[in-house]
C-alpha positions as CSV (number, residue, x, y, z in Angstrom):
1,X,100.1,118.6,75.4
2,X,99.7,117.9,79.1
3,X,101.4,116.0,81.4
4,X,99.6,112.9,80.9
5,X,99.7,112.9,77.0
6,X,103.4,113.2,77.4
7,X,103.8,110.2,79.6
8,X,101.3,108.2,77.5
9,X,103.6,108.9,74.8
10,X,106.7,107.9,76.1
11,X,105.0,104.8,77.3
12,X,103.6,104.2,74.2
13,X,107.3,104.4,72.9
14,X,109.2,102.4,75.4
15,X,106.4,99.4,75.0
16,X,107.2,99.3,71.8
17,X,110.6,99.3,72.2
18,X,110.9,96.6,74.8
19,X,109.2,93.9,72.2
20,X,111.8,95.5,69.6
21,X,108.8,96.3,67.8
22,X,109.6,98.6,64.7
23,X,106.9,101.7,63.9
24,X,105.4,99.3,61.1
25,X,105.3,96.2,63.0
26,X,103.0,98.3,66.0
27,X,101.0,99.9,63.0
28,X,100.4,96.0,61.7
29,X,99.8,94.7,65.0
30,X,97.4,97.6,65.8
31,X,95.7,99.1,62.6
32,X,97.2,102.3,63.6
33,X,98.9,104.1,60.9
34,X,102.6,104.6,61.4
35,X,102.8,108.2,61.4
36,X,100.0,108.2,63.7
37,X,101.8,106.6,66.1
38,X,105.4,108.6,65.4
39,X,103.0,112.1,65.9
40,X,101.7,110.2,69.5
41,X,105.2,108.9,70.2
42,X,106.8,112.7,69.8
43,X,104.1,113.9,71.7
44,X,102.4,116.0,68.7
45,X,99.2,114.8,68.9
46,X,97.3,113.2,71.5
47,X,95.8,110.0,70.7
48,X,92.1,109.4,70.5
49,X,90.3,106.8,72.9
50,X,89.9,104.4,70.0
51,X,93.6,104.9,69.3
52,X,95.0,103.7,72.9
53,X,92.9,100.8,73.1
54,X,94.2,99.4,69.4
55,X,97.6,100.3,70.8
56,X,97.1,98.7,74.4
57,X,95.6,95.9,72.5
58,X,98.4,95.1,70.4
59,X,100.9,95.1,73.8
60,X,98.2,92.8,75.2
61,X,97.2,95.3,77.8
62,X,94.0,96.8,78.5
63,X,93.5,100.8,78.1
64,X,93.8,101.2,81.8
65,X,97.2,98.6,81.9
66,X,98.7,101.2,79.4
67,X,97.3,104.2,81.3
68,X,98.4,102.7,84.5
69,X,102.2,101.9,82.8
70,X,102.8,105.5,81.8
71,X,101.3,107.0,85.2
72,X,102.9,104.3,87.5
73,X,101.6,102.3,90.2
74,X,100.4,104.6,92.8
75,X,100.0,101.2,95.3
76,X,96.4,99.8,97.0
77,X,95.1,103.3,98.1
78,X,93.9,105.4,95.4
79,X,93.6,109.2,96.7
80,X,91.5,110.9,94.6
81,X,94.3,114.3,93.8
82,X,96.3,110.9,92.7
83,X,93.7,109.2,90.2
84,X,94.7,110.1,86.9
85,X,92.3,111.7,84.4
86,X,92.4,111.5,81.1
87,X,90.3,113.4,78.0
88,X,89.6,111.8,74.7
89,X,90.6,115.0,72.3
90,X,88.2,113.9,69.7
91,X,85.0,113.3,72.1
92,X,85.7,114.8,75.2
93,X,85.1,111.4,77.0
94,X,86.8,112.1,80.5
95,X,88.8,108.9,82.4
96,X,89.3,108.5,85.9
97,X,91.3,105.6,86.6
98,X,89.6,105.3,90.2
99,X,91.6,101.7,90.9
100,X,94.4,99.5,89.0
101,X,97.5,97.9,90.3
102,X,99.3,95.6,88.1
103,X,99.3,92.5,90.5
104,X,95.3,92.9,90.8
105,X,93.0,91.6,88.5
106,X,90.0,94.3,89.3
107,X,90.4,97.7,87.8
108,X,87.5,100.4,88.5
109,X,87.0,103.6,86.2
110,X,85.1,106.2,86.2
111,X,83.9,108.0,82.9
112,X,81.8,111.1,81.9
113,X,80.4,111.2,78.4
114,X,79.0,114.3,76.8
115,X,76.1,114.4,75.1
116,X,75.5,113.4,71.5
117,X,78.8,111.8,71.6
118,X,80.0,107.5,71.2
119,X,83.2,105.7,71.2
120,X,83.8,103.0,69.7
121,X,86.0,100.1,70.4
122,X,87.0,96.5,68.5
123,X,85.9,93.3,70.0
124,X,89.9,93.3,70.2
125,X,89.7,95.4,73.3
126,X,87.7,92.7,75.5
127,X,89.4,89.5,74.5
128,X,91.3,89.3,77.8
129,X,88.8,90.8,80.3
130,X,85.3,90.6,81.5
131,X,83.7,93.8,82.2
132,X,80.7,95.7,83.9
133,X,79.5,99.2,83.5
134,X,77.3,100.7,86.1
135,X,75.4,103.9,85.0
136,X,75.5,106.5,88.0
137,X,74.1,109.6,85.9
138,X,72.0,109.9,82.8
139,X,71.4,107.4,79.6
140,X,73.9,105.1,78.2
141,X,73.4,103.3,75.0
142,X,75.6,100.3,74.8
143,X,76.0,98.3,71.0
144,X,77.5,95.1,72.2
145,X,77.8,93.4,68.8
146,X,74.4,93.1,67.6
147,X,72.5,93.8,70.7
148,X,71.5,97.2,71.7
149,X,70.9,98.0,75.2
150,X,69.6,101.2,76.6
151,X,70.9,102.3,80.4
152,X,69.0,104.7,82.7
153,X,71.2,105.3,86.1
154,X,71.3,102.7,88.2
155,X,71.6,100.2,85.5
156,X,74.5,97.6,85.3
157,X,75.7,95.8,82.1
158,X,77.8,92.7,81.9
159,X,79.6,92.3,78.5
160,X,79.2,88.8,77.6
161,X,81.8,87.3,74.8
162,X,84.0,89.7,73.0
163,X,82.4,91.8,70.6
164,X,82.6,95.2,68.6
165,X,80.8,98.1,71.5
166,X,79.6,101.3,70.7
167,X,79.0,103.3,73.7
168,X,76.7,106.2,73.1
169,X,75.4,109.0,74.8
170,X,72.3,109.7,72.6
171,X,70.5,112.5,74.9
172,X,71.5,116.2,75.6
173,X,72.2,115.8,78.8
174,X,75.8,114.2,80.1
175,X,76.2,110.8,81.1
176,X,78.3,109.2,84.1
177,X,79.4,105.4,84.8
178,X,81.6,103.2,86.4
179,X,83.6,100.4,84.7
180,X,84.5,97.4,86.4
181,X,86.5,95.3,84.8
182,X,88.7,91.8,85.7
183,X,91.5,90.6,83.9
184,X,91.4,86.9,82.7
């Protein structure tokens, strides 16, 4: 485990813990099993992308609220040595928090998808937030509910209502974007 899975562990913990929120009330709120989340909370395992946004979700945070919670607020200039990356063990989906500070609504992220590879992510994840991705390099297939939308680079999505998304990379070669995104 890195550094990062550690702290996204402990964070995971003490979120928990502040809402005095027992192992089975977080698996109820979340749909995460509760020994999945003691292996994530003792650092075993690293949790999935799908994972942290159930678990974020269930705190009423977004992925990058959590993400920004276990790495800290770095203040209103991002370096780019300080963004903090972050891998998807089961995809190998890569997260650059480019910008979040938790007393500003925007947060900016930048993500690299392999090819052949999708995550997936409840209509759970977008009830607080609206959201734009911007495709800088390659094809991105979006499943926002029922609508399918293919994006070439240069392309730019806005989610409308909250939906079930499946973000897919469907070619052999990788796939870049950017994902804006406002709290509401």
């Amino acid at each position: 485990m890195d550094d990062s899975s550690v702290r996204i562990a402990r964070r995971i913990q003490l979120e928990r813990e502040a809402r005095s929120w027992s192992l089975a009330d977080l698996a109820e709120r979340s749909g995460v099993s509760k020994a999945a989340i003691s292996k994530i909370e003792r650092a075993e395992v690293s949790p999935t992308a799908v994972i942290l946004v159930r678990l974020a979700t269930a705190f009423d945070l977004t992925l990058a609220g959590l993400l920004l919670r276990a790495e800290g607020d770095l203040g209103r200039l991002t370096r780019a040595a300080e963004q903090s990356v972050w891998r998807d063990p089961d995809t190998g989906y890569t997260r650059r928090q480019i910008y979040n500070r938790s007393d500003h609504p925007l947060e900016m992220v930048t993500v690299d998808l392999p090819p052949g590879r999708q995550v997936e992510f409840p209509a759970s994840a977008y009830a607080h937030i609206r959201q734009a991705i911007w495709v800088t390099a390659g094809e991105l297939v979006v499943h926002e509910g029922p609508e399918r939308h293919v994006l070439q680079a240069g392309d730019c999505l806005g989610f409308g209502p909250p939906a079930p998304v499946v973000i897919a990379n469907q070619s052999t070669l990788p796939c870049s974007y950017v994902v804006a995104l406002v709290r509401t």
